[in-house]
N, C-alpha and C positions, 0 to 999 in steps of 0.2 A: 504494500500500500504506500505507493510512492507517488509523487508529483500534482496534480491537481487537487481537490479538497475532492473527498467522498462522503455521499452524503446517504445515510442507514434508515429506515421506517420500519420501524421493531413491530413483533405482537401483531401481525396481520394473518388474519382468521378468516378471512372472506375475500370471496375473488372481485367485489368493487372498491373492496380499501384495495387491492392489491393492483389492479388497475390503475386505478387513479396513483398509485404511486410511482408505476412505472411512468405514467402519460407525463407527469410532472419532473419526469428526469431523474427521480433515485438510482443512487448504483446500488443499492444491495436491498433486499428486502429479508426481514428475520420471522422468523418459525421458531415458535419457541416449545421447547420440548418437558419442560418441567414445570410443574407446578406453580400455578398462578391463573387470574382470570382470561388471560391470554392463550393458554396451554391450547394446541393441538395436536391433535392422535397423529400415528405415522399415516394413517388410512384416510385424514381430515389433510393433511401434510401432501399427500399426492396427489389430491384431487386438484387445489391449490399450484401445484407444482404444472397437474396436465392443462392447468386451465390459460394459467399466466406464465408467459416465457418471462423471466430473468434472473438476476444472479438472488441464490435463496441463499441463506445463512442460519446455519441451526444455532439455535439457543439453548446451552443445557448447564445442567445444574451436576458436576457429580457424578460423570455417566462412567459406564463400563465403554475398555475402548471397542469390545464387541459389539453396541449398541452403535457405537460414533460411523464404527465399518459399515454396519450396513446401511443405515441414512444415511450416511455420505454416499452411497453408490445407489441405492433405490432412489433417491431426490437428484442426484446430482448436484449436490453442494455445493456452494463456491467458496464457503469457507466455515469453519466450525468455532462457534465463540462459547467459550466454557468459564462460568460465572459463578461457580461454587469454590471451593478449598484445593481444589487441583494443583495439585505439585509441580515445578519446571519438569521433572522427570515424565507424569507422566502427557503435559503437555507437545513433549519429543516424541514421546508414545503414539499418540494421537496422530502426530503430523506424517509421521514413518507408517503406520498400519492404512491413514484411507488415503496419504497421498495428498492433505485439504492444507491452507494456510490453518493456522491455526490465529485463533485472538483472544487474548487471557482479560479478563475482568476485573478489575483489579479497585476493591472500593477505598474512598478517599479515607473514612475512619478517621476523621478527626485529623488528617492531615500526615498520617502513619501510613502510608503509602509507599511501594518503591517500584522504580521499575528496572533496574540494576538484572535484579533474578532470572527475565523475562527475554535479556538482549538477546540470546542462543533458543532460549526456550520457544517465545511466542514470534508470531509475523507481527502483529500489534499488539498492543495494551487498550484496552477500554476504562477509563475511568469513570466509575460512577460513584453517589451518594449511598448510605449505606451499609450494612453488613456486607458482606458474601451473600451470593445466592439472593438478595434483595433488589434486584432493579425492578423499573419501574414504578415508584416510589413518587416519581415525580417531585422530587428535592433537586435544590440546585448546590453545586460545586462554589465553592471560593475562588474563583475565573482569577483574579489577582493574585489570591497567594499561590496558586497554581501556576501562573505565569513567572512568574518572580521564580519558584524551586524548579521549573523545569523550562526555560525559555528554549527555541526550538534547536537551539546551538548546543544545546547543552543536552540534548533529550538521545538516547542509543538504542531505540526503537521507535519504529512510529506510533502515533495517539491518536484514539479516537477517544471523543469527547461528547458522555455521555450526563443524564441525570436533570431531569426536570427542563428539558429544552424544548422550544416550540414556538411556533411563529412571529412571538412575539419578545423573544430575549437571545435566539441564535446567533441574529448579526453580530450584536453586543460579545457574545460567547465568543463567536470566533476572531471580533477586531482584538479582544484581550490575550484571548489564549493562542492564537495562530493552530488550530491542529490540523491533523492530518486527515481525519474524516470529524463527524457529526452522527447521531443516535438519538432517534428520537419515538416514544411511545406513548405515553398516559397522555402529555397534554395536545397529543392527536385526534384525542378521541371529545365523544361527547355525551359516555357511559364507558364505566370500568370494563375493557375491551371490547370495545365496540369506535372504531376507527370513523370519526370525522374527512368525507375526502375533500372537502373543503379546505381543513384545518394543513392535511398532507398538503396538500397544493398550493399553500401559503407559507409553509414550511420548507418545501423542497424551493420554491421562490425564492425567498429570503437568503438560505443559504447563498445559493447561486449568485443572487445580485450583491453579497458581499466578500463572494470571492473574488467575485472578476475585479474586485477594484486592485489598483495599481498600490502595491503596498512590498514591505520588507519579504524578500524569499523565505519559502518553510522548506 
């Protein structure tokens, strides 16, 4: 995940949020595989998959890499983001058994965060608010003190920059933090997983019209 900003629409359960998020330019759309009001079945997962071509991204909590193997090759994955307690080990694991970028989740916690672990381990870091295993929370990050411990000179993997983002505070997120992609879920919606394609399409907007501005390289 290198060179232009990438832009993520997490928790997409139905083939009109997931439309509308490709129609609006998202590069990655998320399928989240564990517990939460978002959660979809493998069987809810391909229907999704045969309905809307683009790039999917499983969301899992914690999985066995047995599980990660075969949704990665029944969906054809574009990449695997694993958001629970997962170790650099068996994030190596993960990337060697289906072949997927992998992207580690890594929550802010009070600002006890690192991403040092991860240089070898993961393709990206996701930063969210939170415990482990808690995204979508729709809390936001400290975008300054974030900026300030990780400016993008100084950062040894790329960042996607998640946690309470939405059509209405992204710009902002990304003139402060510069990252490398964007993640965004709850304040998409307009019910606890149930996807707003308005709000997507406001969202996937925003970003876009504050990447392309003319500003310091990430």
């Amino acid at each position: 995940m290198t060179g232009e900003l990438r832009v993520k629409v997490c928790g997409i359960s139905d083939p009109a949020s997931a439309r509308a998020a490709v129609e609006a330019g998202a590069d990655y759309l998320g399928l989240v595989f564990a517990p939460s009001v978002r959660r979809v079945t493998p069987g809810q997962a391909a229907r999704l998959v045969g309905d809307v071509e683009a790039s999917w991204v499983g969301v899992f909590v914690d999985p066995r890499i047995a599980e990660l193997e075969r949704l990665a090759a029944d969906l054809d994955l574009a990449a695997l983001q694993l958001h629970g307690a997962e170790s650099p080990e068996l994030c190596r694991e993960a990337r060697r058994a289906t072949g997927r970028p992998v992207w580690k989740a890594v929550p802010w916690s009070g600002g006890s965060a690192r991403l040092e672990p991860w240089e070898s381990a993961a393709d990206a870091v996701l930063l969210d608010a939170g415990e482990a295993g808690r995204g979508g929370t729709g809390d936001t990050l400290p975008w300054e003190r974030l900026a300030t411990r990780w400016p993008p000179a100084r950062r040894t993997v790329p960042l996607v920059l998640a946690g309470g983002l939405g059509p209405g505070n992204v710009r902002r997120a990304i003139e402060v933090v510069a990252p490398d992609g964007v993640d965004a879920s709850s304040r998409l919606e307009d019910a606890p997983g149930r996807k707003d394609p308005a709000k997507i399409r406001a969202f996937v907007r925003a970003a876009r019209e504050v990447a392309r501005k003319p500003g310091p390289s990430r």
